[in-house]
C-alpha positions as CSV (number, residue, x, y, z in Angstrom):
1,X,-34.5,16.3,-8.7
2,X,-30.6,16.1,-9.3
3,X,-28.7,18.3,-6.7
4,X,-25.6,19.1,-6.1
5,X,-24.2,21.8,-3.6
6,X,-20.7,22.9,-3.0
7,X,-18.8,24.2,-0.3
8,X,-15.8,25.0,1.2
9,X,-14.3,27.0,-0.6
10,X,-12.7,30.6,0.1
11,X,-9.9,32.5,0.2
12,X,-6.1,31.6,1.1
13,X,-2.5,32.5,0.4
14,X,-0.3,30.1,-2.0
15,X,0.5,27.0,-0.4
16,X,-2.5,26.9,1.6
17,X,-5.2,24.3,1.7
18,X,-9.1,23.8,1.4
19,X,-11.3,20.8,1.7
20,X,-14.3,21.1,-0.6
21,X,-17.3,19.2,-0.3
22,X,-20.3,18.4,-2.5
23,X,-23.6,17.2,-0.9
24,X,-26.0,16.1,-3.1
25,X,-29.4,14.4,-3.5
26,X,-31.8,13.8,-5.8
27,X,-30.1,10.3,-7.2
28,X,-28.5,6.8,-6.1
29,X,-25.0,8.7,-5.3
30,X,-23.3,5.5,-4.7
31,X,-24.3,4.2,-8.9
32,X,-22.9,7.1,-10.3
33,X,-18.5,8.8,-11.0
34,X,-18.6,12.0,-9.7
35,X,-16.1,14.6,-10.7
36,X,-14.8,18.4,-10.0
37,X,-14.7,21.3,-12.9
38,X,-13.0,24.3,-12.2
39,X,-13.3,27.4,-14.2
40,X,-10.6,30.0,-13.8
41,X,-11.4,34.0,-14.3
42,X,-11.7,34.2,-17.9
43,X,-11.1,30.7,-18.5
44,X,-13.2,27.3,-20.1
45,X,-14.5,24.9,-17.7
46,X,-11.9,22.1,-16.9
47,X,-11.8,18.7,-15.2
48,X,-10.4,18.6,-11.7
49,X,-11.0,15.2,-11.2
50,X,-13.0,11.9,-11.4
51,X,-13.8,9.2,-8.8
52,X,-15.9,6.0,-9.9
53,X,-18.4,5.1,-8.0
54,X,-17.2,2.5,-5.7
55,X,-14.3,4.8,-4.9
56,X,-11.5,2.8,-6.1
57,X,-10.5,4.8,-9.2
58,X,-9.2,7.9,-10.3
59,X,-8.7,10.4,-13.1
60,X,-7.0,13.4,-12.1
61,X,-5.9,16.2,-14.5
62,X,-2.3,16.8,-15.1
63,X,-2.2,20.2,-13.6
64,X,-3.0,18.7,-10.1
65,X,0.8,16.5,-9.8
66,X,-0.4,14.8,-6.2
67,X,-1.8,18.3,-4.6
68,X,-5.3,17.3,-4.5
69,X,-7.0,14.1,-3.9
70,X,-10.8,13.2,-4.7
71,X,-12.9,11.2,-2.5
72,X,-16.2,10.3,-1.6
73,X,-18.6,9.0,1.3
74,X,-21.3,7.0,-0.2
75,X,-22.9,6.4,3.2
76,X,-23.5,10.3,3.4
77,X,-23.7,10.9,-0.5
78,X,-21.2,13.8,-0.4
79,X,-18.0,13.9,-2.5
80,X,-15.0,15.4,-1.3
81,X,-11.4,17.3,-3.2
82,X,-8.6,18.0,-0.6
83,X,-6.2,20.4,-2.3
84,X,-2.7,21.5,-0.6
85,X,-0.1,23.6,-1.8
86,X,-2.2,25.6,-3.7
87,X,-1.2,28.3,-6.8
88,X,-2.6,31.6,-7.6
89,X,-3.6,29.5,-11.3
90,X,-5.7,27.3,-9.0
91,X,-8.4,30.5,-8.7
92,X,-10.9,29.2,-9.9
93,X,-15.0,28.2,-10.0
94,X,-15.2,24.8,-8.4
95,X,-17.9,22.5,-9.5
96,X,-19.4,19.4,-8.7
97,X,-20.8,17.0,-11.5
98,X,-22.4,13.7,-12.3
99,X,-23.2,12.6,-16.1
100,X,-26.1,10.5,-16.3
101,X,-28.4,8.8,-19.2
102,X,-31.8,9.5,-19.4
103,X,-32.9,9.9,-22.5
104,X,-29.7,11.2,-23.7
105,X,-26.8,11.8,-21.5
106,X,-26.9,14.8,-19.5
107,X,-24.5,17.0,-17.3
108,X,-26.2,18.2,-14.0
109,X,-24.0,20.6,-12.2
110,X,-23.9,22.6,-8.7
111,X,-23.8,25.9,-8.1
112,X,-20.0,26.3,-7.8
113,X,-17.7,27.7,-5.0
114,X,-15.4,30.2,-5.6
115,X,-11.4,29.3,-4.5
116,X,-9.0,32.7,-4.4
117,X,-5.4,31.8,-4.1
118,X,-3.7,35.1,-3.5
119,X,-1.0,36.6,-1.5
């Protein structure tokens, strides 16, 4: 079974920084992009960013502008998003995510952790 599990994140005042992680299981983590989602209050899901599998590529969406940086430790199948200088507009749900074929290509998700950026 697919898992994915977040953490890290919590609550801090604009301009702060948070390290979220996302362990997971389940699959051959080093085959497979990962990528972040984030879902503000009120909001559709959005990409964050993507990280092939190797490591060596990135997609990040525009909103970032070099604040955060994806990574990932195949070795320990865990996924990483460093974010600095962070907005109130960066409140959001955080979620991990891999897209895989099976039969058809499916979306397998983690549970999310919640980032507050607040004074």
């Amino acid at each position: 079974q697919v898992h994915l599990v977040e953490s890290g994140g919590g609550s801090v005042q604009p301009g702060g920084s948070l390290r979220l992680s996302c362990a997971t299981s389940g699959f051959t983590f080093a085959d497979y992009a990962m990528s972040w989602y984030r879902q503000p209050p009120g909001q559709e899901r959005e990409l964050v960013a993507t990280i092939t599998h190797p490591g060596t590529h990135f997609i990040y969406g525009d909103f970032v502008k070099g604040r955060f940086t994806i990574s990932r430790d195949n070795a320990k199948n865990t996924m990483y998003l460093q974010m600095s200088n962070l907005k109130p507009e960066d409140t959001a749900i955080y979620y991990c995510n891999v897209k895989m074929w099976t039969t058809v290509l499916t979306d397998y998700w983690g549970q999310g952790t919640e980032v507050i950026v607040s004074s």
